[in-house]
N, C-alpha and C positions, 0 to 999 in steps of 0.2 A: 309610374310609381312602383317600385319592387316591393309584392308581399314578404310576408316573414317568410320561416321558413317554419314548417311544420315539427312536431319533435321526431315523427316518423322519418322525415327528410331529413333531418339532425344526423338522427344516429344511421342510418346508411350511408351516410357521406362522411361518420367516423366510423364503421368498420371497412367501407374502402379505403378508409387512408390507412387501416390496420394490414389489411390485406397488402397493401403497397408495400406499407412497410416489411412484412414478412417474406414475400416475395423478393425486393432488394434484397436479405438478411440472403436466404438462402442462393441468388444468384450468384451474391460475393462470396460466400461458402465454396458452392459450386466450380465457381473460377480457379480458389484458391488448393482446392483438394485436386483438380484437372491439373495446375502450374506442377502441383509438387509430385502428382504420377507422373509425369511429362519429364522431369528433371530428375524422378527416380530410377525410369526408363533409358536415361542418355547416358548417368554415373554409374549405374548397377549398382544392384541393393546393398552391399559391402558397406560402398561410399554414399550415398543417400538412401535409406530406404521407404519404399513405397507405404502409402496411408495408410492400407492392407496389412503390411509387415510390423507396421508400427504399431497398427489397435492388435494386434496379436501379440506384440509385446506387452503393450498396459493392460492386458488381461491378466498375464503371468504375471504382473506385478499385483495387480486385487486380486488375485487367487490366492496370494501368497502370504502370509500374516507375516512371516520375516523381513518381507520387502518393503508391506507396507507400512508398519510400524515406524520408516523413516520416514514416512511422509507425516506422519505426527509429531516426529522431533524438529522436523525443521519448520512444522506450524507453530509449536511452541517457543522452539527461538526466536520467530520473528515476533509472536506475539511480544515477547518478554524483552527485544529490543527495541520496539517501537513503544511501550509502554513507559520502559525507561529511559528514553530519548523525551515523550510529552512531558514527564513528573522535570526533569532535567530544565528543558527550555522555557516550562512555565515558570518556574523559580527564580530563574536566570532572566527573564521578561518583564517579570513583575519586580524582582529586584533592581531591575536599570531605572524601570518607572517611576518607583517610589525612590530609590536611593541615588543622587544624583553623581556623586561620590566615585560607583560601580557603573554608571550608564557609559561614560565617557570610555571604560576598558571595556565594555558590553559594544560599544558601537565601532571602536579604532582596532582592537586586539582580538578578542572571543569570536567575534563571529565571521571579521574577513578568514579569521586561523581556523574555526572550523568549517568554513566553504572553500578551503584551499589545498586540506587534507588530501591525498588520494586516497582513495579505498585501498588499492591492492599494497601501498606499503605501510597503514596500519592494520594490514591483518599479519604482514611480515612481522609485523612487532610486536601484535598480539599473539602471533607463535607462540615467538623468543618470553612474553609476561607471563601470559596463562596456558601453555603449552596448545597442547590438541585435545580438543574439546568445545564444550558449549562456549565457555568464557570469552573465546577465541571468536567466536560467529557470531556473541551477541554483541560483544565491544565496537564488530564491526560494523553492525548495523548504526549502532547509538551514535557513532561518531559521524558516519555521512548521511543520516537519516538526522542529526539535531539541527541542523542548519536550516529545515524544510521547517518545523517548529516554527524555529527562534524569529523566524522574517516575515512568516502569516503571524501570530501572536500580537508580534513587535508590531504592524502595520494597522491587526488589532485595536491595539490598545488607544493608535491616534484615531480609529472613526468613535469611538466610545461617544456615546451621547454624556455629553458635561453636565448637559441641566437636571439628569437623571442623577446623577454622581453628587452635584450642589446641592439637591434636593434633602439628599441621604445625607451630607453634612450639619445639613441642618438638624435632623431629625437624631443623628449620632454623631461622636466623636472619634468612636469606635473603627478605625482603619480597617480591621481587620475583619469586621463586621460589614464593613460595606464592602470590601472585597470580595467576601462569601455572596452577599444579598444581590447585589446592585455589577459590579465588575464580571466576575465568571461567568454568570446566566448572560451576559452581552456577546462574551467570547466563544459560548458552544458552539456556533455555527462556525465561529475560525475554523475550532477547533476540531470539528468533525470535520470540514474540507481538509485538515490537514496531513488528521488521520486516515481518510481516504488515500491522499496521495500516498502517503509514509508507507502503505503497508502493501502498496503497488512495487515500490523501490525494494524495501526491506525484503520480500520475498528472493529479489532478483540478488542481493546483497549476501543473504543468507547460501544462496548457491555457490556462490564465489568463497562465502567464509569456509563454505563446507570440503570445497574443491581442497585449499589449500591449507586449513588448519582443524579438520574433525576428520572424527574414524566411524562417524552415523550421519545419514541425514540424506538428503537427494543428493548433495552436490557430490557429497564421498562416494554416493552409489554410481552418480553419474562418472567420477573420476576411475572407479572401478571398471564399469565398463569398457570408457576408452582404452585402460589399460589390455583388456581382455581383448578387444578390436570387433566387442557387440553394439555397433554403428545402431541397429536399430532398438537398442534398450537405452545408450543415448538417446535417442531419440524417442522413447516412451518417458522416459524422467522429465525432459524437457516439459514435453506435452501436456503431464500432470502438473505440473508447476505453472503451464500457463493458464490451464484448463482454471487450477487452483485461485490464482490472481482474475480470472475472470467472475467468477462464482462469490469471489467476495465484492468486487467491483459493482458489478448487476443486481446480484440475488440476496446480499448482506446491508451493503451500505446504501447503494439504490434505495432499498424498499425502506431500510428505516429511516433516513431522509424523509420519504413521501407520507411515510402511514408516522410517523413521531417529531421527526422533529419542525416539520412546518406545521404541525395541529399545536406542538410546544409554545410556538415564536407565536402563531394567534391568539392563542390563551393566554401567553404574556403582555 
């Protein structure tokens, strides 16, 4: 007969498995910062440069309030095209739903046309519409970032619990009152997985829009650099940009997941 287990035995056998876990975390750290001195070593620092050379670069970059004040416009733009990609494909979602009319150009037209889009030749075109500028990098985002929306949303809308929805029928007539009440509050968790993803993308989108149609932001600085042939300030802007998309990933959406929105979904 196996006894229980004690809670003192419990929780030692969950700080080894913390322990584990932090020890993998930093061996693959480990591995990866040895890989890139090793290939920093073979290409010379010009052409790769060493982990060393590079945090001495993203130092001069947060030393610097000129330099890093793009790193706040290109968090603004992405916030501001991912924002306007969710408003965009929930209206477009909920209108295929309800309007049968628009579903059928929502499902044959809108949405194979905007999963088919390439990014780099609508930011060509956003040039040529909104020149060089914000307009330019947020366009970019909304249009290859609404697709990621429209298809969690859309996918949404069919697990919706009905009996919950008929319920509310009865109790109102009011469409738009049960979409507030009963519809939305179903969809947060979509919608938070989808904003997760969107703003993993959009970051990366945002560089690209910056590269080739703004005169601020990382990617313009990044494109700067290249220009200049400071290989390791490339390689500090990257850095922050990943660092960045990490920090939201983990330390943002992570945590409010864990501590909000599964304490939300019990309460409900």
């Amino acid at each position: 007969m196996q006894l229980p287990i004690t809670t003192g035995e419990g929780r030692s056998r969950g700080w080894a498995q913390v322990g584990k876990g932090i020890r993998g975390l930093v061996i693959s750290y480990a591995i990866t910062v040895l890989l890139w001195y090793v290939l920093g070593l073979r290409m010379g620092p010009d052409i790769f440069p060493n982990p060393l050379r590079t945090l001495v670069a993203v130092g001069k970059i947060l030393s610097n309030v000129n330099l890093i004040k793009h790193v706040g416009i290109t968090f603004g733009r992405t916030v501001a095209g991912v924002l306007v990609s969710m408003f965009i494909a929930a209206a477009a979602v909920i209108a295929a739903r309800y309007w049968s009319p628009f579903r059928y150009y929502f499902l044959k037209v809108f949405y194979p046309g905007m999963r088919a889009i390439p990014p780099v030749a609508v930011a060509l075109l956003a040039i040529v519409w909104f020149g060089l500028g914000s307009g330019t990098v947020i366009f970019v985002i909304v249009i290859t970032v609404l697709p990621i929306y429209m298809i969690d949303l859309w996918e949404g809308m069919k697990v919706i619990d009905s009996t919950l929805v008929e319920m509310a029928t009865v109790l109102t007539s009011n469409r738009t009152r049960i979409l507030k009440k009963v519809v939305l509050p179903m969809l947060v968790p979509v919608l938070f997985a989808s904003t997760k993803l969107s703003f993993s993308v959009a970051f990366k989108l945002a560089l690209v829009g910056e590269l080739l149609g703004a005169t601020s932001g990382m990617g313009f600085m990044v494109y700067l650099s290249q220009q200049e042939y400071k290989t390791d300030m490339v390689f500090a802007w990257t850095f922050l940009l990943v660092m960045l998309v990490v920090f939201f990933e983990y330390y943002v959406f992570d945590v409010t997941e864990r501590k909000y929105l599964y304490k939300w979904q019990t309460e409900k």
